[in-house]
N, C-alpha and C positions, 0 to 999 in steps of 0.2 A: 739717694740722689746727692744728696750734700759731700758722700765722702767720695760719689765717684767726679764730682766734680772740683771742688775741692780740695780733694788728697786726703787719704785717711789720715796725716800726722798733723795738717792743717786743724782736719774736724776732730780730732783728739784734743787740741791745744785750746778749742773755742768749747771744747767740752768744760775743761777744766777751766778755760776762763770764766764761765759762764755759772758754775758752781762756786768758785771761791769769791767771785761777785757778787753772791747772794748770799753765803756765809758772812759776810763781810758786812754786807748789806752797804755798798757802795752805791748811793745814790745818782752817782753821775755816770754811771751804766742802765742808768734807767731810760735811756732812749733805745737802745739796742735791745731790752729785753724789751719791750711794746713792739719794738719793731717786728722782730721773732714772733713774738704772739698775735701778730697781724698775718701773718706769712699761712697761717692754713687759710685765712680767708679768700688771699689771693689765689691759694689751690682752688677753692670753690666755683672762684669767678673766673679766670682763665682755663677752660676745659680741658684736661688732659696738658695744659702746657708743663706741667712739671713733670710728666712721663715722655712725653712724643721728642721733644728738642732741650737737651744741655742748658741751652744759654738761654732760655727762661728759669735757671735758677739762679740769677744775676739779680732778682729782688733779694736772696739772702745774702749775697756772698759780704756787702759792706760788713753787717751784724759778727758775720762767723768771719770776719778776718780780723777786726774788732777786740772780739773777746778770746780771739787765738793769740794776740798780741798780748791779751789783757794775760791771761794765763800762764805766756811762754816767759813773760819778764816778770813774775813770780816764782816762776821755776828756775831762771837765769839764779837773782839775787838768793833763792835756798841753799846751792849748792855747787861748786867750781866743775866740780865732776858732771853732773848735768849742762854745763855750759860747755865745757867741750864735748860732749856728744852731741847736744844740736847743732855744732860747727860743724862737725862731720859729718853729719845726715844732709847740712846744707849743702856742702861741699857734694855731697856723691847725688845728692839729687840738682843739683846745677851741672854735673856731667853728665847725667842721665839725659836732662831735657837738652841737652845741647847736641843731642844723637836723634833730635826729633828732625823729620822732613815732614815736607807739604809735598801728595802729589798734585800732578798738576791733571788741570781741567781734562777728559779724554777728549779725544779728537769729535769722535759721536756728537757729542755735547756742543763743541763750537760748532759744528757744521749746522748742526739744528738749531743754535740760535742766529748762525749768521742768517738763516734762511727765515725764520720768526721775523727779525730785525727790519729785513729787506720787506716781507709780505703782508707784516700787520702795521698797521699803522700806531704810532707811540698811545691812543686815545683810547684805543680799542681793548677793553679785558675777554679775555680768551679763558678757553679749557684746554689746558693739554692732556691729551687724553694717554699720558703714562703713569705708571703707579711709583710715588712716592720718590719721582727724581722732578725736582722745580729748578735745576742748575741752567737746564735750555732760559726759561723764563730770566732768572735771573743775569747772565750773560746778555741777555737781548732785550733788558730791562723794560719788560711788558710786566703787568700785572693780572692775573687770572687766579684759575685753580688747577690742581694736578688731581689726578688719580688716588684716594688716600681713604683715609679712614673718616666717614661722614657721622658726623655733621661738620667736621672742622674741614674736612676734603671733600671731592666730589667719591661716592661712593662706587664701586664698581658694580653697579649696577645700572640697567639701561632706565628707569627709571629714576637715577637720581641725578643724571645726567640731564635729561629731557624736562625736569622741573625746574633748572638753572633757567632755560629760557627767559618766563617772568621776569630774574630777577640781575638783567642789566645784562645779559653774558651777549657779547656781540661775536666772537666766533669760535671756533673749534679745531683745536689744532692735529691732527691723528701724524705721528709717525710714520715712517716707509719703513725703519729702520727699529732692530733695539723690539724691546717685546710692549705692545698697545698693555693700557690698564684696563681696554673692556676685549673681549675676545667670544667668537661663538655667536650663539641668540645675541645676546648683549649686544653686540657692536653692533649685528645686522639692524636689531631694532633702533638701534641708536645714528645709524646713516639713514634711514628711512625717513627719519626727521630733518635731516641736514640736505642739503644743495651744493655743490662745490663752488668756491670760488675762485683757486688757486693752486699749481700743483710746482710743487718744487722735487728737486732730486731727494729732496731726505724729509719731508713733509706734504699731508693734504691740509689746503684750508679750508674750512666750512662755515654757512651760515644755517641756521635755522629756518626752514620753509615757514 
């Protein structure tokens, strides 16, 4: 995770900083090496966030940019030879990233949240009931859950849906469009419980009977 985040010549450079720092026994790298040695704990207590989404590994990256520096101006002052190859490695990896795009939001997406936006009121936390796309949500800045891997999502099952109730869910967003994250038994049993409230060109709203 650190090198696909990271960059492997990043986590190569915090490798070796992080070893010659302790060879060394550089005491004033000792905040960065507690910090490191904290970091599986937060594996612990944030579930699965260091597998599911990238940018929860943003608690390491100060430590490993840190002692990538610490390392790489070690290797600078060893050898001229080694300073002009990381120039050139900068050089071609700042033309690499300079060939990045962003696309942009699909259409599906806006239309579904202009329709959220207009239908649920900003108060109200929903479920959208698609698997592992929250871009509607977040466009139309509602707060809920989406279809995903539970406990951290709602599960695709009709039952883990129908035990949200309890806990605060005031509606239920189902698609027209784009493929639902419950489908089959699931979803029938999972409208059984619901009432409609509202129906849009690219969304149903629901409320819990």
């Amino acid at each position: 995770m650190v090198g696909e985040v990271m960059g492997k010549a990043i986590s190569l450079m915090a490798v070796i900083g992080l070893v010659l720092s302790l060879v060394k026994k550089d005491f004033k790298m000792w905040p960065f090496w507690g910090w490191l040695a904290m970091v599986p704990i937060y594996w612990g207590l944030v579930f699965e966030g260091n597998l599911t989404h990238q940018y929860y590994a943003d608690v390491y990256i100060v430590p490993v940019v840190v002692l990538a520096a610490y390392g790489l101006v070690h290797l600078v002052k060893k050898n001229v030879y080694i300073t002009v190859f990381i120039i050139i490695l900068i050089i071609i990896n700042g033309w690499r990233t300079s060939q990045y795009y962003f696309n942009d939001y699909d259409k599906q997406n806006i239309d579904i949240a202009n329709e959220i936006e207009k239908m649920v009121p900003e108060n109200k936390k929903i479920i959208y009931l698609y698997r592992a796309n929250s871009v509607p949500l977040s466009l139309a800045h509602r707060q809920g859950w989406i279809v995903g891997e539970w406990p951290t999502d709602v599960g695709s099952h009709a039952w883990s849906v129908v035990q949200m109730k309890p806990l605060g869910v005031d509606l239920v967003v189902l698609p027209k469009v784009g493929y639902p994250g419950l489908v089959g038994e699931d979803l029938r049993v999972v409208l059984q419980n619901l009432e409609i409230v509202v129906e849009g060109k690219y969304i149903k709203v629901y409320r819990f009977k």
